[in-house]
N, C-alpha and C positions, 0 to 999 in steps of 0.2 A: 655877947657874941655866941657864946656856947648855947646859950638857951636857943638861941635862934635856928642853930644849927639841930639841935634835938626837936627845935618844932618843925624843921622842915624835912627830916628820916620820918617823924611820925606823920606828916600829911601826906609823903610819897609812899608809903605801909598802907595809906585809907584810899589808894585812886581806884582801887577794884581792879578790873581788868587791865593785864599788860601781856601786848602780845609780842613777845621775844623773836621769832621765826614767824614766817621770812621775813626778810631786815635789808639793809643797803648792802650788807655784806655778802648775805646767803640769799639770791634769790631764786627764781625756782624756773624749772626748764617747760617746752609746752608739749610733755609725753610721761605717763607712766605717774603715778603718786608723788606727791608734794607734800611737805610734811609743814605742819602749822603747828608751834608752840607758844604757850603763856602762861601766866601766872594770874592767880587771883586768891580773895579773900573772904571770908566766910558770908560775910555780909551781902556777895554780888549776887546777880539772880543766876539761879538754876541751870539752866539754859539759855542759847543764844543762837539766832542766825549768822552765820557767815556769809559775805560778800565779798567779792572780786570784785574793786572797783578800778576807775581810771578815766580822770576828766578828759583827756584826749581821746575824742568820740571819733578819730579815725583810726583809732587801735581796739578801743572796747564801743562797740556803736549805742547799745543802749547806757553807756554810763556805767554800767554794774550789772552783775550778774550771781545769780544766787547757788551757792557752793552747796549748800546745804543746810537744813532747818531743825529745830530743835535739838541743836550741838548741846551732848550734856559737859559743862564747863568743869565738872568735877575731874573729868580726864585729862585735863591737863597739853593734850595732843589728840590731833588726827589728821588725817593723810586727806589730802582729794584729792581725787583723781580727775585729770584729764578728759573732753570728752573726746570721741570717734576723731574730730578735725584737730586737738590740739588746743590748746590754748593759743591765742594772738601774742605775737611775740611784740617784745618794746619796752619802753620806761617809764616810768611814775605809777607803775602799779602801785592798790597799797589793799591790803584785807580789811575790813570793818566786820566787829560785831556787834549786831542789833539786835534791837530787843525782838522784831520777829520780821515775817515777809509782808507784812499789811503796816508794820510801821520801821520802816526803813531810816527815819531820821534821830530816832531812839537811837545813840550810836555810843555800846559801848567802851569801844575800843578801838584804835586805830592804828594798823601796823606802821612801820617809817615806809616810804618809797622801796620801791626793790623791782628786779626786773626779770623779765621772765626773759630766757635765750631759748635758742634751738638746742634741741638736743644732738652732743657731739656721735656722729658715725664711725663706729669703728671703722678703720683704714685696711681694707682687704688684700691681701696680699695675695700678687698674681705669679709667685713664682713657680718656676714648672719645676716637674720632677727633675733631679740629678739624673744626666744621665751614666748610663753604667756602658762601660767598655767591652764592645763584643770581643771572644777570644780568637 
């Protein structure tokens, strides 16, 4: 039973790419920088594409959308940003990393589900000045 257990710490140490963030827990809003984190091991490749994807083609219509390309993996993190309209808000997003944008099924990482919300509006306060007591 022990051996089994130490073979299975060393096959989850060799999966290469894990992407920690975003996750079911932290997911990301549709304005302003989003933050993408994972872990990986010496042996992955160099680089990767990032994708936005989400089977529900009434929320992401083409299926996936390309974040960014030639992400160097040795960072460990980075941010994308939002475009001009926002990201589409809803559920089952998940991030994939691929080996590039000409081969999108090269897939080496897959975030869990996670959801993108609206970004909360500060609540503006309309109160008027105090007034002061003429003499």
């Amino acid at each position: 039973m022990r051996s089994l257990s130490v073979l299975f710490l060393l096959a989850a140490s060799a999966l290469g790419y894990q992407i920690m963030s975003p996750n079911s827990a932290k997911g990301w809003t549709n304005s302003g920088p989003q933050l993408a984190t994972w872990q990986r091991v010496d042996t992955d490749a160099s680089n990767f594409t990032a994708l936005l994807v989400n089977e529900n083609h009434n929320v992401l219509t083409e299926g996936s959308q390309v974040l960014s390309a030639l992400v160097d993996g040795s960072s460990l993190s980075i941010n994308f940003y939002a475009p001009s309209a926002g990201w589409p808000l809803g559920d089952g997003f998940r991030l994939n990393f691929v080996k590039d944008v000409t081969d999108p099924n090269t897939i080496y990482a897959q975030s869990d589900e996670f959801t993108i919300k609206a970004v909360e509006q500060p609540k503006s306060s309309t109160s008027s000045p105090p007034l002061v007591p003429t003499p």
